[in-house]
C-alpha positions in Angstrom: -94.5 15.2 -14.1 -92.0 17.8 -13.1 -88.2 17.5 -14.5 -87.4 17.6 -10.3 -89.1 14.3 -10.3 -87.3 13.1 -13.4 -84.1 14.2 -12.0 -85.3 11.8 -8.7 -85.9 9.1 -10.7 -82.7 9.1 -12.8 -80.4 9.2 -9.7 -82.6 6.4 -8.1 -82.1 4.6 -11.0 -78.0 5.3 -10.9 -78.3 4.4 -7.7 -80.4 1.2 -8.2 -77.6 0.2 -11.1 -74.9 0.8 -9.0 -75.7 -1.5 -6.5 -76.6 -4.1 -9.3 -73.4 -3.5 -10.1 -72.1 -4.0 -6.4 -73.8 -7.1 -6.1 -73.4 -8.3 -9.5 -69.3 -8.0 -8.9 -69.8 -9.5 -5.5 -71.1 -12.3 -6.8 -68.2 -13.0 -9.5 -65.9 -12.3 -6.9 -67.1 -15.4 -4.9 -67.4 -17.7 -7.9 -63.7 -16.5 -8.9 -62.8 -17.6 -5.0 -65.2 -21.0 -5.2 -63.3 -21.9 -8.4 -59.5 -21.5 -7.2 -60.8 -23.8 -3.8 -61.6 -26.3 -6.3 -58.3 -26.0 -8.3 -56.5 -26.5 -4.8 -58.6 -29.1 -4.4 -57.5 -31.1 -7.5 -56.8 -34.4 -7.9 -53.0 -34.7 -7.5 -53.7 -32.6 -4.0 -55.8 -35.3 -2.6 -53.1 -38.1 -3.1 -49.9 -35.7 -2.4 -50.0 -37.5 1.0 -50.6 -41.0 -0.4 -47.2 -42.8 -1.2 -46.4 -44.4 -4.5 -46.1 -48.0 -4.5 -42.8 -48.9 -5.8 -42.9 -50.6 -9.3 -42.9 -54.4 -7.4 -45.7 -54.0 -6.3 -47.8 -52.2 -8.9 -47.2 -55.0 -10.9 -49.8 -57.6 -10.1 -50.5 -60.6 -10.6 -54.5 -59.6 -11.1 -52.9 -56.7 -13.4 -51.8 -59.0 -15.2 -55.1 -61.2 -15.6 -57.1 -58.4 -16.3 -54.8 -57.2 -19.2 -54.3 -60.8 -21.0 -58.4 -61.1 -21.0 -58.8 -57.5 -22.3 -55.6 -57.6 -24.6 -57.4 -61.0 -26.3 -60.5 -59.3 -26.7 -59.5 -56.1 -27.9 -56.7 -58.1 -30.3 -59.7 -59.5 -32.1 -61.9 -56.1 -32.0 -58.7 -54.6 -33.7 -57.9 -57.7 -36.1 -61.8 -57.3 -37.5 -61.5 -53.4 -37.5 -58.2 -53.7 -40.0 -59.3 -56.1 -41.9 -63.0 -54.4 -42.5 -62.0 -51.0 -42.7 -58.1 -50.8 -42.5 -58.1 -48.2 -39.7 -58.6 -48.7 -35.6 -59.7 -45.8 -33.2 -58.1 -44.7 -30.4 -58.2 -48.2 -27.8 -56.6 -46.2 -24.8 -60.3 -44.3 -22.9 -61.3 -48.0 -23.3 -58.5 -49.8 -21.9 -58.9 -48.0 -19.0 -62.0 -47.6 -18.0 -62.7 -51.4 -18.6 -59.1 -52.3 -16.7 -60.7 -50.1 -14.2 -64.0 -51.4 -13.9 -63.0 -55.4 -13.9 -60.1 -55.2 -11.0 -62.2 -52.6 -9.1 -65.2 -55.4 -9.4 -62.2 -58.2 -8.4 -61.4 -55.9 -5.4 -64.7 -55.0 -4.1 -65.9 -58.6 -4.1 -62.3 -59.8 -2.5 -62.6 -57.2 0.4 -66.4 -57.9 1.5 -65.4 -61.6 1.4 -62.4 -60.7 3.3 -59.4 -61.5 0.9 -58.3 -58.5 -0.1 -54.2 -58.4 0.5 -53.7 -54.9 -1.8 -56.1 -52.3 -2.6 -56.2 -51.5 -6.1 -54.0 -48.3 -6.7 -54.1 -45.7 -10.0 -50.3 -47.1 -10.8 -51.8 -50.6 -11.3 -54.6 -49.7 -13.6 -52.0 -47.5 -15.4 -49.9 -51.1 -15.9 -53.6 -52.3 -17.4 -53.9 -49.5 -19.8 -50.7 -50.4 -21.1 -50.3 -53.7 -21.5 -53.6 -54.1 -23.2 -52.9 -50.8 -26.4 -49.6 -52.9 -26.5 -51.1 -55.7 -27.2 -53.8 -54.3 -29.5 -51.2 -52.1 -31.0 -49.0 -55.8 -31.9 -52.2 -57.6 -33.0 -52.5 -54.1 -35.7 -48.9 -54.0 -36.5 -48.1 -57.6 -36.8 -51.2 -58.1 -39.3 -50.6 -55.2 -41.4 -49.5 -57.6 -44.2 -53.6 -58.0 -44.6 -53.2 -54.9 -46.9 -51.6 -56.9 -49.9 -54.3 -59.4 -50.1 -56.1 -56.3 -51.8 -53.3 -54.5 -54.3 -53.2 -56.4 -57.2 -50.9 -59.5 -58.1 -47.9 -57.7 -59.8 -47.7 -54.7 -56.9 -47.6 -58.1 -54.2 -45.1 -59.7 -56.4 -42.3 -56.5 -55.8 -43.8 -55.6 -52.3 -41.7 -58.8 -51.0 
């Protein structure tokens, strides 16, 4: 093998690179233009056009339903967390996604039966999340006392 053919088959191989290179920075260039599509394409842009109910109506009577069954359930789940371990995790991922779940279920069965007066919005599960950490939040804070059962007689005594 002559150093001519050598000297072939390093620029074929530039070459070769290069348009690696071409293609390689091509194809970034398109994921970089796929991913700001998505971005405009976020969530908040798909409801710019839809109007926010005013607060009347994002309170609901089902709203309300939803979050005294869930704030019962997760007032206990919170009462037997404190008093087994004295902390409680985070209740808010929960709230909502089982706030969610339940009025979505009520909404879907109330609009194939032909019911349905008001769709079910992101405001009113919102009011759902709330209501029911508020709740669990009272059920923790109002039974804090459940501490002093365990500190010993004299600490109890100037506690009060």
């Amino acid at each position: 093998m002559g150093i001519s053919n050598r000297d072939e088959m390093v620029e074929k191989g530039e070459i070769a690179l290069e348009e690696m290179n071409k293609s390689s920075k091509k194809l970034i260039e398109d994921q970089e233009e796929e991913e700001k599509r998505e971005v405009d394409e976020s969530v908040e842009r798909i409801f710019e056009k839809v109007e926010v109910p005013s607060w009347q109506r994002q309170l609901t009577v089902r709203a309300f339903l939803v979050s005294l069954l869930l704030g019962i359930m997760f007032s206990f789940i919170v009462m037997k967390l404190n008093l087994t371990t004295g902390i409680i995790p985070s209740l808010n991922v929960a709230a909502g996604l089982l706030g969610y779940f339940f009025v979505k279920t009520w909404t879907t069965f109330l609009d194939k039966s032909g019911m349905l007066k008001q769709p079910f919005t992101r405001q009113e599960n919102t009011v759902i999340q709330t209501c029911v950490v508020a709740t669990s939040g009272i059920a923790f804070s109002g039974f804090s006392f459940s501490f002093s059962f365990s500190y010993p007689k004299y600490i109890c005594l100037f506690s009060w």
